[in-house]
MIRO-26955 format. One record per residue (C-alpha): x, y, z; residue in three letters. Coordinates in steps of 0.2 Angstrom, whole numbers, plus 2048, in hexadecimal, padded with zeros to 3 digits. Layout:
N
ATOM  px  py  pz resn
ATOM   X   Y   Z  ALA
...
***
This chain:
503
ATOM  px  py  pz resn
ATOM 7CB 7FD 7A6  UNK
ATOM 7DF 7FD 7A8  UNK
ATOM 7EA 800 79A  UNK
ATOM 7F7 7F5 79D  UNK
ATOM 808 7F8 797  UNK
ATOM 816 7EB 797  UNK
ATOM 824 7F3 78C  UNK
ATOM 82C 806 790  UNK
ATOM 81F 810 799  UNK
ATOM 81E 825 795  UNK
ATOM 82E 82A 79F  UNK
ATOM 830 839 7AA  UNK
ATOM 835 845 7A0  UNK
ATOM 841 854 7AC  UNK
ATOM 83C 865 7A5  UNK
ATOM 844 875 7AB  UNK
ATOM 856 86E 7A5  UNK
ATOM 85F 871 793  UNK
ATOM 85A 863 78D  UNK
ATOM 84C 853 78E  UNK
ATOM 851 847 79B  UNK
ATOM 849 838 7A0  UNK
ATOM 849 82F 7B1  UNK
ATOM 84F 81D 7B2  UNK
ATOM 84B 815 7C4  UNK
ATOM 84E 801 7CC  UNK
ATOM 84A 7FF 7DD  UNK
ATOM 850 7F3 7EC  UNK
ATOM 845 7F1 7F8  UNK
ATOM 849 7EB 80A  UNK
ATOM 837 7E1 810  UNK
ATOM 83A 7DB 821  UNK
ATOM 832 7C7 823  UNK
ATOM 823 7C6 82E  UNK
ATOM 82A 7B9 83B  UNK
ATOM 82A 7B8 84B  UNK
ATOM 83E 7B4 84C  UNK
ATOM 84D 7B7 843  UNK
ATOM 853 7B2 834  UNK
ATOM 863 7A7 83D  UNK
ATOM 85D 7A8 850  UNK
ATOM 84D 7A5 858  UNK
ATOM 84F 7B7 860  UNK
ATOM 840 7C2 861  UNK
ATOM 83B 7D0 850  UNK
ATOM 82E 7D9 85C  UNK
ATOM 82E 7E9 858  UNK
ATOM 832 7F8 866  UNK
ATOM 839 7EC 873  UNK
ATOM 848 7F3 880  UNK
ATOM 859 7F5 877  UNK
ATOM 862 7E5 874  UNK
ATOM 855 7DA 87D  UNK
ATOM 854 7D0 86C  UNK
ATOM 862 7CA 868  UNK
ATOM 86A 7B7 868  UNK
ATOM 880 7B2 868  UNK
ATOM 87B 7B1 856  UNK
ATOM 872 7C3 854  UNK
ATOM 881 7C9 860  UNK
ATOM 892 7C1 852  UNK
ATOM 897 7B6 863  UNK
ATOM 8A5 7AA 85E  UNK
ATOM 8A0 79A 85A  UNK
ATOM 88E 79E 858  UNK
ATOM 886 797 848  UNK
ATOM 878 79B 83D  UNK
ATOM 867 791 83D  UNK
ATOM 85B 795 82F  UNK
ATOM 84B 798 832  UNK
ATOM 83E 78F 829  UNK
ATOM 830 79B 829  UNK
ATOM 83C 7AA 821  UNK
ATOM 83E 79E 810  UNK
ATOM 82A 799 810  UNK
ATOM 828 7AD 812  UNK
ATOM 834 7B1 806  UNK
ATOM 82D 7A3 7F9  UNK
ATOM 81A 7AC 7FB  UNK
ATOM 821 7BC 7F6  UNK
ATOM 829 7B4 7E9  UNK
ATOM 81A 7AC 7E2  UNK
ATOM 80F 7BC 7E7  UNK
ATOM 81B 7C5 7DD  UNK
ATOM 819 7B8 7CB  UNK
ATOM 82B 7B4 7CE  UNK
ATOM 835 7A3 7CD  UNK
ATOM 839 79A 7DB  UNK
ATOM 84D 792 7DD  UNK
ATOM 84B 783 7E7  UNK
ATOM 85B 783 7E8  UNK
ATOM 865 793 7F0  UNK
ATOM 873 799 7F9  UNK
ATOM 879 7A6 808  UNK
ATOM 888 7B0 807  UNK
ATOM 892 7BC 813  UNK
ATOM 893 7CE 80D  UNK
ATOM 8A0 7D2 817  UNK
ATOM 8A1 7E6 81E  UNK
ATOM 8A5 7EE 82F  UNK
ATOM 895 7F9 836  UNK
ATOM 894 7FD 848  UNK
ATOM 881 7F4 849  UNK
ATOM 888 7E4 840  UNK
ATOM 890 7DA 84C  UNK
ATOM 895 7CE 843  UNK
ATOM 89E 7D8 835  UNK
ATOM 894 7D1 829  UNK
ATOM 883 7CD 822  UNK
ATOM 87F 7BD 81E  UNK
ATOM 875 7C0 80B  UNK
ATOM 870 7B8 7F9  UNK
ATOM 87B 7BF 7EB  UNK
ATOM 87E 7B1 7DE  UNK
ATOM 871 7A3 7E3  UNK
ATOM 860 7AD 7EA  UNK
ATOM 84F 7A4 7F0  UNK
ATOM 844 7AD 7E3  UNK
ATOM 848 7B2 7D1  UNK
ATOM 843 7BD 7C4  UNK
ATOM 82F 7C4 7C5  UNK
ATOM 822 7D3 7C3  UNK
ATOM 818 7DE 7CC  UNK
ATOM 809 7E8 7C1  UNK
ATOM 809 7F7 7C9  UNK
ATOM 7FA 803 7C6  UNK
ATOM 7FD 818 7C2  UNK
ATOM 7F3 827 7C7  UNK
ATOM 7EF 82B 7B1  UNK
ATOM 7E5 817 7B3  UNK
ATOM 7F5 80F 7AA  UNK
ATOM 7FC 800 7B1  UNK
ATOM 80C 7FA 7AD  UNK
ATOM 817 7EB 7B0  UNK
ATOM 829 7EC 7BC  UNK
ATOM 833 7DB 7BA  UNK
ATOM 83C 7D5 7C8  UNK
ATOM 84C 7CF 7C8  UNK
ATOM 84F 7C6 7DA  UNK
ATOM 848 7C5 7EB  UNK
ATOM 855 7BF 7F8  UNK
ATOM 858 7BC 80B  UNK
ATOM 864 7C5 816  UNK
ATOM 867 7CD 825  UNK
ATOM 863 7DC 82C  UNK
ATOM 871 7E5 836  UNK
ATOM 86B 7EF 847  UNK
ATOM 868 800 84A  UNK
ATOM 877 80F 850  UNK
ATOM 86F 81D 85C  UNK
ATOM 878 82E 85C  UNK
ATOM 86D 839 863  UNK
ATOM 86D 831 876  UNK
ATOM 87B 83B 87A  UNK
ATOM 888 847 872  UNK
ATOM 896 841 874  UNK
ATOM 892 82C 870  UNK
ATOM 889 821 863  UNK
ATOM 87E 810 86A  UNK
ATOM 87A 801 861  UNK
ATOM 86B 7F7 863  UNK
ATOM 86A 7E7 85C  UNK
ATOM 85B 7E4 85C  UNK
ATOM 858 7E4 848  UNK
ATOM 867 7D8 846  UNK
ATOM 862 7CA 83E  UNK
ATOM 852 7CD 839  UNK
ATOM 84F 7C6 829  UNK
ATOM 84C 7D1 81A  UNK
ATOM 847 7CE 809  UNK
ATOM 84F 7D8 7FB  UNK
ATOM 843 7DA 7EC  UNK
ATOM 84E 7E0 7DE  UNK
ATOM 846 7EB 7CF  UNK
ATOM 84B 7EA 7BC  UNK
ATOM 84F 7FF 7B6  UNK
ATOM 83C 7FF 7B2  UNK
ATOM 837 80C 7BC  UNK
ATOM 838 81F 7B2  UNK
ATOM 832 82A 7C0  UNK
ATOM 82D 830 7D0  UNK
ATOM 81A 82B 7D0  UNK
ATOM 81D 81A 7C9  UNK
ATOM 82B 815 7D6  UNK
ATOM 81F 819 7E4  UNK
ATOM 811 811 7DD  UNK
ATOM 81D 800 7DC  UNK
ATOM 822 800 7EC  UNK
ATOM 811 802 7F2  UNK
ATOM 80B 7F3 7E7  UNK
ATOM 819 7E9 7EF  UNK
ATOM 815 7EF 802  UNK
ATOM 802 7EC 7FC  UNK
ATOM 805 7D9 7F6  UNK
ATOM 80F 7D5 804  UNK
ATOM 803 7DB 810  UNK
ATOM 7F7 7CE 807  UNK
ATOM 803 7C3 807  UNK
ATOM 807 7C3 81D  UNK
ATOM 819 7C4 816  UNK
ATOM 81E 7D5 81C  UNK
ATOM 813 7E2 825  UNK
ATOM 819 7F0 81A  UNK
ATOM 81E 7FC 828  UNK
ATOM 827 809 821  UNK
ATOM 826 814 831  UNK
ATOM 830 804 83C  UNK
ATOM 83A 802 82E  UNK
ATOM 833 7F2 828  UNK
ATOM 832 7F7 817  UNK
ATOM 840 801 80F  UNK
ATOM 848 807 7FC  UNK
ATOM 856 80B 7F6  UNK
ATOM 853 813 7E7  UNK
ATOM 860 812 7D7  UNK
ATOM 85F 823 7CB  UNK
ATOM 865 828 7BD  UNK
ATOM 861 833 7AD  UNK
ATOM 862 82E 798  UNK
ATOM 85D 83A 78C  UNK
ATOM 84E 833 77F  UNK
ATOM 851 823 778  UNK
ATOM 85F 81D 781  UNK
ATOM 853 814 78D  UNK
ATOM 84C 80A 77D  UNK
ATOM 85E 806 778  UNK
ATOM 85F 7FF 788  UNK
ATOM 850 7F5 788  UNK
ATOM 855 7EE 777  UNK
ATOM 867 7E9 77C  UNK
ATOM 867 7E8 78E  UNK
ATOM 876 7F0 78E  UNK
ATOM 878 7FF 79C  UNK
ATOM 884 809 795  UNK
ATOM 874 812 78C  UNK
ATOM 86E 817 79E  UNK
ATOM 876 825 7A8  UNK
ATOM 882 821 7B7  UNK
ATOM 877 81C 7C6  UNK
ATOM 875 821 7D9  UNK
ATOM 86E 819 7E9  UNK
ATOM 864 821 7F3  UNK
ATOM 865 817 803  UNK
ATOM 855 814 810  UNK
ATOM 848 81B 808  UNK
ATOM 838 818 814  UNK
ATOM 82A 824 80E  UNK
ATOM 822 825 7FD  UNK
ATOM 821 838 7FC  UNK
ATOM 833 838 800  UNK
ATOM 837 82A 7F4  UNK
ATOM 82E 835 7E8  UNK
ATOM 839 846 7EE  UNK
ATOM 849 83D 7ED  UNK
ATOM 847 836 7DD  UNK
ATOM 842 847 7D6  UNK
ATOM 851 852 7DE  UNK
ATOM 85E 845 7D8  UNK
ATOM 858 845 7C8  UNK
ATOM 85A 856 7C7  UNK
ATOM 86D 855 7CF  UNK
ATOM 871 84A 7C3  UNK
ATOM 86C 854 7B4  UNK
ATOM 873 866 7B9  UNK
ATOM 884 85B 7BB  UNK
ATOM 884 853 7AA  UNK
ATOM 87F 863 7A2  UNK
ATOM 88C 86C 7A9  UNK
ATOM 898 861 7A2  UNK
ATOM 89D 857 7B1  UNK
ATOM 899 845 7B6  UNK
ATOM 88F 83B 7C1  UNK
ATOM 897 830 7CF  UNK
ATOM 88F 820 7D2  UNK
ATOM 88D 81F 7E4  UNK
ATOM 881 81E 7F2  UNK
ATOM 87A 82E 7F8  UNK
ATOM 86E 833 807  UNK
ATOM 85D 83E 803  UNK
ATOM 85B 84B 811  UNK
ATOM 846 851 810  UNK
ATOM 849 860 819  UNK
ATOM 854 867 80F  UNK
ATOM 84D 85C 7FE  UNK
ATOM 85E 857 7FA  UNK
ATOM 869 849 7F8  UNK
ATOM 87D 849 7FE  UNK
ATOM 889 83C 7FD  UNK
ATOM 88C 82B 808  UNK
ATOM 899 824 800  UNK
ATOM 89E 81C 7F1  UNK
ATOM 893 80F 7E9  UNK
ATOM 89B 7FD 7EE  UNK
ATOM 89C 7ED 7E1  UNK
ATOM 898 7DC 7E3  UNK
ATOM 8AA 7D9 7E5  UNK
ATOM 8AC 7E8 7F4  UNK
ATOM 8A3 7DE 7FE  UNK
ATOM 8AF 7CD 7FD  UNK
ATOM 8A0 7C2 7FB  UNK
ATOM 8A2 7AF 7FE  UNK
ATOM 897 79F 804  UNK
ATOM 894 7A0 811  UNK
ATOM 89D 790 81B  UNK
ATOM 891 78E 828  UNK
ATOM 880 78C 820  UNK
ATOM 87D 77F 812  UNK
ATOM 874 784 802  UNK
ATOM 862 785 804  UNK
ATOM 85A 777 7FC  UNK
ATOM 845 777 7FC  UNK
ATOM 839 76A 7F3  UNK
ATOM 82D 772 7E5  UNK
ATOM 81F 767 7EE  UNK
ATOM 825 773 7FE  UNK
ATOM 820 781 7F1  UNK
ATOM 811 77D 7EA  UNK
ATOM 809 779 7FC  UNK
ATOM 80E 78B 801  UNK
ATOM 807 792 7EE  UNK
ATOM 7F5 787 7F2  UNK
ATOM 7F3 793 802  UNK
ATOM 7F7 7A4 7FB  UNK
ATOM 7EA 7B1 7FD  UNK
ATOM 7E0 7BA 7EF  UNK
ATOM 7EC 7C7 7EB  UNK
ATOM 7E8 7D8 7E8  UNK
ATOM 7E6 7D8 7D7  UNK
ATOM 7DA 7CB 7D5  UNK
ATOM 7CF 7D1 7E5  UNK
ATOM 7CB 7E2 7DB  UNK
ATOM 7C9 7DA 7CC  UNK
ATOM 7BA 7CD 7D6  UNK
ATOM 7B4 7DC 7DF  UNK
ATOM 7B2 7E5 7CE  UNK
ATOM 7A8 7D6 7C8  UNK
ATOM 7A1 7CE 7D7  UNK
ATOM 79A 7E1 7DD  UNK
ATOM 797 7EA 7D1  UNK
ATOM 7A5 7F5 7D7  UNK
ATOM 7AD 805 7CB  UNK
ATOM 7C1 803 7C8  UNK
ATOM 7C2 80F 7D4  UNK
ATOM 7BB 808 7E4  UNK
ATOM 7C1 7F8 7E0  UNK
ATOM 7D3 7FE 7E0  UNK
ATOM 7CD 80A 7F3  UNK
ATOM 7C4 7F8 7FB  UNK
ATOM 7D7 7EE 7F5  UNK
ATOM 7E3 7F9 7FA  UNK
ATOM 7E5 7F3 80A  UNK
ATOM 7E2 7E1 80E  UNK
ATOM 7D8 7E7 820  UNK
ATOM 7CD 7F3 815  UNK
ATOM 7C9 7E4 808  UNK
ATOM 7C4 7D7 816  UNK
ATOM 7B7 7E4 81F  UNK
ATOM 7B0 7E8 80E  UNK
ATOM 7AD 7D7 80B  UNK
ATOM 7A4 7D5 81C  UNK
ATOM 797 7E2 817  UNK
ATOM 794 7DE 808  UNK
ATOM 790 7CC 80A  UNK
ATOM 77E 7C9 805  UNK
ATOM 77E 7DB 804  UNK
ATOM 77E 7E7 7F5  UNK
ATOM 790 7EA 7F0  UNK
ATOM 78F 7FB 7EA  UNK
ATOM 786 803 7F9  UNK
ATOM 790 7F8 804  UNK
ATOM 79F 801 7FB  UNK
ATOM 799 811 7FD  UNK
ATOM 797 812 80E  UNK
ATOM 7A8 80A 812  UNK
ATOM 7B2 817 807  UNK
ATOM 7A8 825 80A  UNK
ATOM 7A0 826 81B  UNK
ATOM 7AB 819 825  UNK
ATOM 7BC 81E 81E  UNK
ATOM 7BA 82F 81A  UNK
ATOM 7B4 830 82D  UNK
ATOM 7C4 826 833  UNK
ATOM 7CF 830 829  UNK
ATOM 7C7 840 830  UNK
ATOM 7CA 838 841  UNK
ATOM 7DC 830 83D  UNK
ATOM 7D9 81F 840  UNK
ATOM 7DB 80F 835  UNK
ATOM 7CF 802 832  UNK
ATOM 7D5 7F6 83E  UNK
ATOM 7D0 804 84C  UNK
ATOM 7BC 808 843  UNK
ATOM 7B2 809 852  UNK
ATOM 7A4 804 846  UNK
ATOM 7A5 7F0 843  UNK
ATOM 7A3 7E9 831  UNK
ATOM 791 7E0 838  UNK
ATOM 78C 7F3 83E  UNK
ATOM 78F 7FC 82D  UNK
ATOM 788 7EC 822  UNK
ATOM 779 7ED 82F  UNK
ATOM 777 800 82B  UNK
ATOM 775 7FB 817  UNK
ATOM 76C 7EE 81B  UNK
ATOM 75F 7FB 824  UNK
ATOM 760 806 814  UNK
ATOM 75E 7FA 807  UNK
ATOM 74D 7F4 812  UNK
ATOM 748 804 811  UNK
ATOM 745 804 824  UNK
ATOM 74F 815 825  UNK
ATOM 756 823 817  UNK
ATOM 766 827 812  UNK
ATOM 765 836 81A  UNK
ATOM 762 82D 82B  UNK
ATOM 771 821 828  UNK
ATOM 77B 82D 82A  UNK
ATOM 773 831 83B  UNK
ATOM 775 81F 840  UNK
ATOM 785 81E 83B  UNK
ATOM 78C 82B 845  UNK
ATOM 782 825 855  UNK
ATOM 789 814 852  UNK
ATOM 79A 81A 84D  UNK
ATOM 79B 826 85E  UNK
ATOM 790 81C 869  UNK
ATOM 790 808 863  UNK
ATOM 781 7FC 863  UNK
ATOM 776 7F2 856  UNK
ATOM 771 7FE 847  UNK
ATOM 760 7F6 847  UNK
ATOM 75B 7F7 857  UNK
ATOM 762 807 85A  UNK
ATOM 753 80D 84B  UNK
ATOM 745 804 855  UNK
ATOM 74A 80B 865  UNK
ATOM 74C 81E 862  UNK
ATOM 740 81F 852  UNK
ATOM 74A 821 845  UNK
ATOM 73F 815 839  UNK
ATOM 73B 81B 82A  UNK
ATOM 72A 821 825  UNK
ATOM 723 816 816  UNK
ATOM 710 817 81A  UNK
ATOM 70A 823 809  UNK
ATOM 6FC 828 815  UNK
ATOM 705 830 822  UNK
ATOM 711 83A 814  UNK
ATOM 703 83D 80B  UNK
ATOM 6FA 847 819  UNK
ATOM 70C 84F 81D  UNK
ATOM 70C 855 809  UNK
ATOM 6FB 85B 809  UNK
ATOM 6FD 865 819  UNK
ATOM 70E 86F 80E  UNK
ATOM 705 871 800  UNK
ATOM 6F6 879 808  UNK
ATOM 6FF 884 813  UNK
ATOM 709 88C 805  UNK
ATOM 700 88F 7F7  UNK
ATOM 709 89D 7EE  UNK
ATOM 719 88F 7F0  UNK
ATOM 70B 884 7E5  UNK
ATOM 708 891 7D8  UNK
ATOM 71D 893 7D6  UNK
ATOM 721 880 7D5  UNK
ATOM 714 87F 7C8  UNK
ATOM 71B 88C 7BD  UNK
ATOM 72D 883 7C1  UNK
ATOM 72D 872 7C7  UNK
ATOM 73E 871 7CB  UNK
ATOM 736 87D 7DA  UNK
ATOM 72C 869 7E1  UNK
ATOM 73C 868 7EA  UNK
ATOM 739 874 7F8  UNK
ATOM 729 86B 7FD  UNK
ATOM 733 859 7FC  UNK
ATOM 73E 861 808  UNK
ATOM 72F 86A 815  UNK
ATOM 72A 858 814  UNK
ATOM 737 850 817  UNK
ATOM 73A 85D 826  UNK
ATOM 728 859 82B  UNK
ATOM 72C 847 830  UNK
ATOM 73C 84A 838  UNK
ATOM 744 843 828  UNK
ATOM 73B 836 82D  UNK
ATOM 730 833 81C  UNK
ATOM 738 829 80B  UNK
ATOM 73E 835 800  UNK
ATOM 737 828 7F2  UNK
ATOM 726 82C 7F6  UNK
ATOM 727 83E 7FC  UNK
ATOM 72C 842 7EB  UNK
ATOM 720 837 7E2  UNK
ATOM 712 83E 7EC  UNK
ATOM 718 850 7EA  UNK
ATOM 719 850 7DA  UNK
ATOM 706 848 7D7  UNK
ATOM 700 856 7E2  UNK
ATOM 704 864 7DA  UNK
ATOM 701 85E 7C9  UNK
ATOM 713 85C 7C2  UNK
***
């Protein structure tokens, strides 16, 4: 069972330094909506198609081009929000954040600063030690993703492709909850995990679909408590940003080498800036961007062309009566319904694909060996081979077939395996693949009986040493066994063995 821990979790502790230093992390992570258009145009998100080919007058900041809102970005972004335990605003706002980046036409995003869509939640997130913990949320809110600048096409130039522009992104803001490395990774891969339950965001980190920027900064013991009690920040250190983070090692590396920047500066006397900084992971280090911008940086106002967003709770609760079972509760069902250990509940839910085929061979089945043969055959076998379930060349109705063969007793474990490799490399029914090349099991105690006598009276001094030490029966299971091609049940191999030589 899970010790779950709502209030301040054991911080990181920094060792190496002067003195203890503790870690205190928030993260903003960037989900981008699973829809098939924009968040203001009806252009195309597909992923990987030629430069600019996606882009509408809107996308492109044409003159007298205005924004449309896209219906299924808000139902997406109220799912996560209810996914997430969170309040849902029916009513909220866009505003313009207004910059000038070469990949954002328009020279500004169009955000959610003072009214967003979704309000203050939580995420339990689960550790390596078996605690769990609780990260609160303080908003989700909708904007606009700007496009994407090419450098290294030519030397001398720099190209935009818009392609990303106006894609709508969801900004999943963190409470300062977070106290190390480890945790912060396992948050954002609750939030890609839920959201992939969810439909709402296919959590590719390598696209750039999902993305943190990661806020660090270091108190000495206590002053985190301080902070919980009052809310007041002055008892945390200054924070940075570390901008775009897209792997979860390197979330982890950054977090670590920052922490560590931070502290030799303070301990030599000299102050932290608070700005945003990049994290370069072949050198593990992070350098300056630029300094960190306020609210006020930004000039943010309404925006004039786009009314505030207004949506009706009976709108809401229709969308909360067709959420999925969430990740949570599907490893706590397959705990009960299965039979299943924490562990390979938490394997089987990790990823929602993994959880569906499970389910498939396990129906009617039993849960435990069904579970066994999924995460130790089938994916240690995928991983071996680099491939996901979504490309198993082994079908949930093969493998559940395969257990379904085993717990008959029409074949051994031993021959499971066999079949499984044939099917997995060749295809075909798991059933009639046994029937056709003989792979049935031997259960006739006549047959193994005359196999077990024919050992025993061909070795006799092997007798006379099993006698003396029984734990010697085994070699004759095995002669059996090797008798009948593996053919015969190992049940009764062992029963007969044993009564035959008087152990």
């Amino acid at each position: 069972m899970l010790d779950l821990t709502y209030d301040a979790p054991a911080p990181k502790v920094i060792a190496g330094a002067k003195y203890d230093w503790e870690l205190v992390i928030g993260l903003e992570v960037h989900a981008q909506v699973a829809t098939n258009a924009k968040l203001f145009s009806g252009a195309s998100t597909l992923f990987g198609a030629e430069p600019n080919s996606n882009v509408a007058f809107v996308d492109a900041g044409m003159p007298g081009m205005l924004p449309v809102i896209n219906e299924e970005c808000v139902a997406q972004a109220v799912r996560t929000g209810l996914g997430l335990k969170a309040d849902i605003n029916l009513v909220s706002a866009f505003d313009r954040k207004n910059y000038f980046y070469p990949d954002l036409p328009q020279g500004y995003q169009i955000s959610q600063l003072y009214h967003p869509i979704v309000g203050e939640g939580e995420v339990l997130v689960e550790l390596g030690d078996g605690t769990a913990r609780t990260v609160r949320i303080e908003r989700i809110h909708l904007e606009q993703d700007a496009g994407k600048s090419v450098h290294d096409m030519d030397p001398n130039m720099s190209f935009v492709d818009l392609n990303r522009t106006g894609v709508a992104l969801m900004e999943i803001v963190s409470r300062p909850d977070i106290r190390g490395p480890e945790e912060a990774a396992a948050y954002v891969g609750k939030l890609r995990q839920i959201m992939r339950y969810l439909g709402t965001c296919d959590g590719n980190m390598q696209n750039g679909n999902l993305r943190a920027d990661v806020n660090v900064s270091i108190c000495r013991p206590g002053d985190y408590e301080k902070y919980q009690e009052t809310q007041d920040f002055s008892h945390l250190g200054t924070r940075c940003e570390i901008k775009n983070m897209n792997s979860m090692r390197f979330i982890q590396q950054a977090i670590e080498v920052e922490a560590r920047r931070q502290i030799a500066l303070v301990e030599d006397g000299k102050a932290v800036v608070q700005e945003t900084r990049l994290y370069d992971p072949d050198k593990n280090e992070t350098r300056s961007m630029r300094s960190k911008e306020e609210a006020h940086d930004y000039r943010y106002f309404p925006d004039p062309d786009l009314l505030p967003l207004e949506i009706e709770q009976a709108w809401v609760d229709d969308i909360a009566s067709g959420l999925p079972e969430l990740p949570d509760a599907k490893k706590a069902r397959f705990m009960g319904d299965f039979g299943l250990s924490d562990y390979d509940a938490s394997v089987l839910t990790a990823d929602v694909e993994n959880a569906a085929f499970f389910e498939k061979v396990a129906e009617g089945r039993d849960g435990k060996m069904s579970a066994n043969w999924v995460i130790n055959e089938l994916f240690g076998r995928l991983k071996k081979d680099d491939k996901d379930i979504t490309e198993s060349p082994v079908s949930a109705d093969q493998l559940g077939g395969i257990v379904t063969l085993i717990k008959s007793g029409d074949i051994s474990g031993k021959i499971a395996k066999e079949l499984f490799e044939i099917v997995y490399t060749e295809g075909g029914n798991p059933a009639q693949i046994v029937e056709e090349r003989g792979m049935k099991q031997v259960t006739d105690t006549g047959a193994i009986e005359a196999a077990v006598d024919e050992i025993i009276a061909a070795n006799p001094a092997q007798v006379e040493k099993a006698k003396q030490n029984p734990k010697l029966a085994g070699w004759f299971v095995g002669q059996v066994m090797k008798a009948t091609g593996g053919k015969a049940n190992p049940a009764a191999v062992n029963q007969l063995v044993t009564a035959k030589l008087g152990l």
